[in-house]
C-alpha positions as CSV (number, residue, x, y, z in Angstrom):
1,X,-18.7,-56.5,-25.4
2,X,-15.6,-58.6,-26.4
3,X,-13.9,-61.4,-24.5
4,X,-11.8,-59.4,-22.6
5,X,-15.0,-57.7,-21.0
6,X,-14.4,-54.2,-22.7
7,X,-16.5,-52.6,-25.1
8,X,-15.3,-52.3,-28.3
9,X,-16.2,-49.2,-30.8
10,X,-19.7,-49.9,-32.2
11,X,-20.3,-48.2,-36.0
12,X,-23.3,-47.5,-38.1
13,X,-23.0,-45.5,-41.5
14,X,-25.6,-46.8,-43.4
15,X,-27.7,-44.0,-42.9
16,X,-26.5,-41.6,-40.3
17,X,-22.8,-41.6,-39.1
18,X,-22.9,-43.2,-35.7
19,X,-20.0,-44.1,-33.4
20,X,-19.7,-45.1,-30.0
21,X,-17.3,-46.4,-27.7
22,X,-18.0,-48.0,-24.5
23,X,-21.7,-47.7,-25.7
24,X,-21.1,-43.5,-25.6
25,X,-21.2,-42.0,-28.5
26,X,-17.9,-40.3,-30.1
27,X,-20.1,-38.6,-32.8
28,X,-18.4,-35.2,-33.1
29,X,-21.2,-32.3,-34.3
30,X,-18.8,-29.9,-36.3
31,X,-18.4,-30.9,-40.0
32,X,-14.8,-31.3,-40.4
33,X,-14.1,-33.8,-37.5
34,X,-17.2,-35.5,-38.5
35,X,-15.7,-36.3,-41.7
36,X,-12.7,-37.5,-40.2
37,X,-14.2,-39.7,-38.0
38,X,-16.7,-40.9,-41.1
39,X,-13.9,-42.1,-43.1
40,X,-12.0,-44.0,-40.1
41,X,-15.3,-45.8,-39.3
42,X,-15.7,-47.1,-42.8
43,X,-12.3,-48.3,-42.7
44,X,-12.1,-49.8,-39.1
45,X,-9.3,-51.4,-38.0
46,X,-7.2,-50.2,-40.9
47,X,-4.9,-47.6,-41.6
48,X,-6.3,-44.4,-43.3
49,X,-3.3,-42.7,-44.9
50,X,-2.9,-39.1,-43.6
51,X,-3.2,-37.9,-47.4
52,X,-6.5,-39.8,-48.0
53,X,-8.2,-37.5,-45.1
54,X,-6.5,-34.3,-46.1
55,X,-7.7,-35.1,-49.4
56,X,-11.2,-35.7,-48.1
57,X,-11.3,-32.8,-45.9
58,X,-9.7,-29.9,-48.4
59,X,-9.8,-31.6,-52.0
60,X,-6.8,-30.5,-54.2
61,X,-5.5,-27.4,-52.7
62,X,-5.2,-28.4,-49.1
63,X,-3.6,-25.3,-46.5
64,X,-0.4,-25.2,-45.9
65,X,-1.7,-25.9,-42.1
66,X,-3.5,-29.3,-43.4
67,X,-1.8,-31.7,-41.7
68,X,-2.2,-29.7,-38.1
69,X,-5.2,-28.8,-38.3
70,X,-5.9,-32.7,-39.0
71,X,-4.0,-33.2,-35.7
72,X,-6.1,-31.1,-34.3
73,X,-9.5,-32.7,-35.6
74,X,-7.6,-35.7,-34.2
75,X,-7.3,-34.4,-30.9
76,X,-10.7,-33.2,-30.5
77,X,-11.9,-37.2,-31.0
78,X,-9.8,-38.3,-28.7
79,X,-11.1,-35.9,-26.1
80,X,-14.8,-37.4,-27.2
81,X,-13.3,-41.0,-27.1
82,X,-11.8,-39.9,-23.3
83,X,-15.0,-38.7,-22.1
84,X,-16.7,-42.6,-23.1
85,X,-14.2,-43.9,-21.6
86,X,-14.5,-42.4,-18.1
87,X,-15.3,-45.0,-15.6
88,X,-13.9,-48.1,-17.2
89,X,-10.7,-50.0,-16.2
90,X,-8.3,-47.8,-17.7
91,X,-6.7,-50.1,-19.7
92,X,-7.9,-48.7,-23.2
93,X,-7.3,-45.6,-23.8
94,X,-8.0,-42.7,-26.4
95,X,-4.7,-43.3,-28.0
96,X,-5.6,-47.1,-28.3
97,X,-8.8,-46.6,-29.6
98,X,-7.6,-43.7,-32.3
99,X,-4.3,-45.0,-33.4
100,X,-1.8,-43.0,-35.0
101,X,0.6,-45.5,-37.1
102,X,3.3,-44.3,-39.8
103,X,1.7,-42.6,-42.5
104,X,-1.9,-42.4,-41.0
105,X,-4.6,-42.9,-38.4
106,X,-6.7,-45.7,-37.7
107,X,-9.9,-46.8,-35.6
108,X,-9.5,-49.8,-33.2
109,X,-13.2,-51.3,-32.6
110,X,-11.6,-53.5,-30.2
111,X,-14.5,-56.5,-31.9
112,X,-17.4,-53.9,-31.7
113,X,-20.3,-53.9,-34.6
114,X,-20.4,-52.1,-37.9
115,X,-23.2,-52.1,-40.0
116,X,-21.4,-52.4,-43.4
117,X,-19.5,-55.4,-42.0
118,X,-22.6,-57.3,-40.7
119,X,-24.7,-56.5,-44.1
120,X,-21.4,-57.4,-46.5
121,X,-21.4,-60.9,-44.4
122,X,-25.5,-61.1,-45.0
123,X,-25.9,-60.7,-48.5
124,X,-22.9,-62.8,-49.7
125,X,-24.6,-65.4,-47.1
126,X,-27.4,-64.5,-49.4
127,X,-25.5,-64.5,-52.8
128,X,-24.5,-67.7,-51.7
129,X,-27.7,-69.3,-51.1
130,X,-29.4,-68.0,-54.6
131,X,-26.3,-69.6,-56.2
132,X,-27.3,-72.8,-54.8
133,X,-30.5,-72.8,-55.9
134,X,-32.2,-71.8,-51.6
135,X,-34.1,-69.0,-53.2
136,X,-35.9,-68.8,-49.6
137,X,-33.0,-69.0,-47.9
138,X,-31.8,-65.6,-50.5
139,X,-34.9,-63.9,-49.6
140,X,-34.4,-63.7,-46.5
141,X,-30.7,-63.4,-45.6
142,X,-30.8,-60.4,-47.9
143,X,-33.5,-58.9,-46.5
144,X,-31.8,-59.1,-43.5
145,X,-29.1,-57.0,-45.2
146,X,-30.7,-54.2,-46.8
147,X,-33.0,-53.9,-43.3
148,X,-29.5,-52.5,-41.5
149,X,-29.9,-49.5,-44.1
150,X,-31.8,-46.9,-42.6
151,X,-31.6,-44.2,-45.4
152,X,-28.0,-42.8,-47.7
153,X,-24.9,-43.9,-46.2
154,X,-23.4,-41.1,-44.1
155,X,-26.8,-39.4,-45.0
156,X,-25.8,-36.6,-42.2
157,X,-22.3,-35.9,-43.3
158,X,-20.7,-33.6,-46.1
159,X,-18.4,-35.5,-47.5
160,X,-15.4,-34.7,-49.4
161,X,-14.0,-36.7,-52.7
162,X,-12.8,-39.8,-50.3
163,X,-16.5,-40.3,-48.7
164,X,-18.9,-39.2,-51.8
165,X,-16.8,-42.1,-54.0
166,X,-17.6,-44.7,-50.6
167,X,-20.7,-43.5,-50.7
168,X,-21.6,-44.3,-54.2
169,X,-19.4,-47.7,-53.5
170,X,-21.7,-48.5,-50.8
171,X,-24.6,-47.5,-52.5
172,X,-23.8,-50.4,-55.5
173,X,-23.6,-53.1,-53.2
174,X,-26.9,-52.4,-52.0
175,X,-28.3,-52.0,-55.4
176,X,-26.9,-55.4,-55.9
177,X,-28.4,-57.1,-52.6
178,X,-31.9,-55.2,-53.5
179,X,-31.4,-56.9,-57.0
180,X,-30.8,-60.5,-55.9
181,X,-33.4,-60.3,-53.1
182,X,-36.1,-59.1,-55.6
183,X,-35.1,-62.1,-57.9
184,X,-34.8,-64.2,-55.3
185,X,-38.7,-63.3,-54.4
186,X,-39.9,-63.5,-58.3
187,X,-38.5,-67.5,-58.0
188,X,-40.8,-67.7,-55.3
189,X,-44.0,-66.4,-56.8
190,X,-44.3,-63.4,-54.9
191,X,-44.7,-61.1,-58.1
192,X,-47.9,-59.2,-56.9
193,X,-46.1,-58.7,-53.3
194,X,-43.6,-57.1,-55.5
195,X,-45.7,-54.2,-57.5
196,X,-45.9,-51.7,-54.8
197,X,-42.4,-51.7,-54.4
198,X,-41.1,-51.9,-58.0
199,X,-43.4,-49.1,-59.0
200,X,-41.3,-46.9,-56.6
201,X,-37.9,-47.9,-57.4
202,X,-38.4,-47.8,-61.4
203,X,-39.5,-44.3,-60.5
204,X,-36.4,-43.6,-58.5
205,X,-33.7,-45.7,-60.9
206,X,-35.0,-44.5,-64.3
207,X,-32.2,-46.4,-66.4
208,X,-31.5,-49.1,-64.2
209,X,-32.2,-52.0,-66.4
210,X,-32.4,-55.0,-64.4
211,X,-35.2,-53.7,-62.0
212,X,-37.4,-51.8,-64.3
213,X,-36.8,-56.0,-66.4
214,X,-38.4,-57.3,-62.9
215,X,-40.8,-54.8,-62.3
216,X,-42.0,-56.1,-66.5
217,X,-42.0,-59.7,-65.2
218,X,-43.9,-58.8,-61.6
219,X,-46.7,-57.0,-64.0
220,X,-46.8,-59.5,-66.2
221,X,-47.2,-62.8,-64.3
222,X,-50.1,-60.2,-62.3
223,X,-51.8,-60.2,-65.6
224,X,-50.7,-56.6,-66.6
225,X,-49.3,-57.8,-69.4
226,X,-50.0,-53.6,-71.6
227,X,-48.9,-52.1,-68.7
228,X,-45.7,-54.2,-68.3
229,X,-44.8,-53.3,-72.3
230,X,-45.3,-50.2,-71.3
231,X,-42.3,-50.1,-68.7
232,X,-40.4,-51.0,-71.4
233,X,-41.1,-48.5,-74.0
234,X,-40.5,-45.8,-71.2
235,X,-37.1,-47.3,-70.1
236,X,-36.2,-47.3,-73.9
237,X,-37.2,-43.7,-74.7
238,X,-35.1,-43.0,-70.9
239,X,-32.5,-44.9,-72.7
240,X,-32.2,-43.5,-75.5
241,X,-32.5,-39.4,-74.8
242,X,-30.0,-39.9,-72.2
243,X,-27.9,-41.7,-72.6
244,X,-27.7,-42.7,-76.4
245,X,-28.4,-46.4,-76.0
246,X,-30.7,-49.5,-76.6
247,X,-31.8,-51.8,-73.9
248,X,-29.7,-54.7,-73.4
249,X,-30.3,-58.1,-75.2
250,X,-31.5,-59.4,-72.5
251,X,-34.2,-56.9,-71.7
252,X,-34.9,-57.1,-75.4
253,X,-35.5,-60.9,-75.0
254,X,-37.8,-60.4,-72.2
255,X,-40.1,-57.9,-73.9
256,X,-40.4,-60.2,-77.0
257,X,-41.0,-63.2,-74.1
258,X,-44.1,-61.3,-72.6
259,X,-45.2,-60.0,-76.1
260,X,-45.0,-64.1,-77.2
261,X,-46.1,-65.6,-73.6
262,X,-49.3,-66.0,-72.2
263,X,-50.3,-66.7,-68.9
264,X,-49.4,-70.5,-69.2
265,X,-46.2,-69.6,-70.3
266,X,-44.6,-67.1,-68.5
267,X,-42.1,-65.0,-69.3
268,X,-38.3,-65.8,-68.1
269,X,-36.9,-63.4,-65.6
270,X,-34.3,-60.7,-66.9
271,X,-31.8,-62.5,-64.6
272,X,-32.7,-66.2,-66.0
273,X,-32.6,-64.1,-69.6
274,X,-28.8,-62.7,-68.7
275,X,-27.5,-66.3,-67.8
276,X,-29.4,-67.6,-71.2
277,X,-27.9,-65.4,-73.5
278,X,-24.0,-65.4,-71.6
279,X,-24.8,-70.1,-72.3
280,X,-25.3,-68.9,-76.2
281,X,-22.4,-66.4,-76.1
């Protein structure tokens, strides 16, 4: 509720597309207007130019009808938004709530929640904190972060060119936040907390460098030192047949650390690595 006592718009799309207004949701079922309303949300409280969401909705050959049937998709939100609305003090309306400004639309949340706002001001509280050196002050503030991510972003929509490139946008930042949290956690000793859950996301991000270089650290310090070498010749061969490449120096420079460390000496993390090699470049 903000100050004025009115409920705002409340918005979750990291997982599936959720909207409400006045705690009621505005969540239309049919594809189209749900794709609308998907690309509003993300931008809340910012214009969305009229030819970002016919591009969204039609692609590159939109119908000559494209900007009324938007209007109409437009319409039908504002009959959802009306419905929430029923019973309040009249003083927001559906035309308040879905603004139409020169050039394009926008979503007023009025001060209501959204998830991607809440997790961007988490993790660089968190990015923050591993910057300074609060590793479990990192840990935690991201995972607080990535725990607002209930599955995909817009994970029940089919979205058009606007949404799939937010949706890969969305996806890097919490790649990132996953990344720093898991760092953040291997400062702290927690290496054999971390082998369940490295297992499953080299599996899942076969050529994603930095986590497959953690999930070689969290094996290593565990005493797995083969099986950690191992990770690395797999992510190499990936490398390579895909995509043409060698690992990075820096994941080069850990697998000669674990081949030279022993259990005394263990091997620097791929992110202490990267920050090593960028001093000496």
């Amino acid at each position: 509720m903000d100050e004025a006592g009115e409920y705002g718009v409340d918005i979750d799309v990291l997982g599936a597309l959720t909207v409400r207004e006045n705690g009621v949701s505005i969540t239309p079922t049919a594809a189209k207007p749900r794709q609308v309303l998907a690309l509003l949300a993300l931008h809340a409280d910012q214009v969305v130019p009229v030819s970002a969401l016919i591009e969204e909705l039609w692609g590159e050959q939109p119908p000559r009808s494209a900007r009324t049937t938007l209007q109409t998709y437009v319409l039908q939100l504002r009959g959802l938004i009306a419905t929430a609305l029923e019973g309040t003090d009249g003083t927001r309306t559906p035309k308040d709530v879905l603004v139409t400004l020169p050039g394009g639309y926008m979503l007023s949340s009025a001060g209501g929640t959204s998830d991607v706002r809440e997790f961007d001001r988490l993790a660089g509280m968190g990015y923050r904190a591993m910057d300074a050196g609060d590793f479990p002050g990192a840990a935690r503030l991201l995972r607080e972060a990535l725990a607002l991510w209930s599955g995909p972003a817009f994970a029940d929509v089919e979205g058009g060119v606007q949404l799939d490139m937010e949706t890969r946008r969305l996806e890097e930042t919490r790649l990132c936040a996953l990344d720093q949290r898991i760092e953040a956690d291997l400062r702290l000793g927690r290496h054999r907390e971390l082998l369940a859950e490295l297992t499953v996301l080299a599996s899942r991000y076969r050529i994603h460098e930095n986590l497959h270089g953690q999930f070689m650290l969290a094996l290593h310090r565990s005493g797995r030192r083969g099986e950690a070498l191992s990770v690395y010749q797999r992510l190499r061969a990936t490398l390579v047949r895909e995509l043409g490449i060698e690992p990075s120096s820096a994941l080069r420079s850990l697998q000669r650390s674990i081949l030279m460390s022993g259990p005394e000496n263990p091997a620097e993390s791929p992110e202490t690595a990267r920050k090593r090699l960028a001093r000496v470049g």
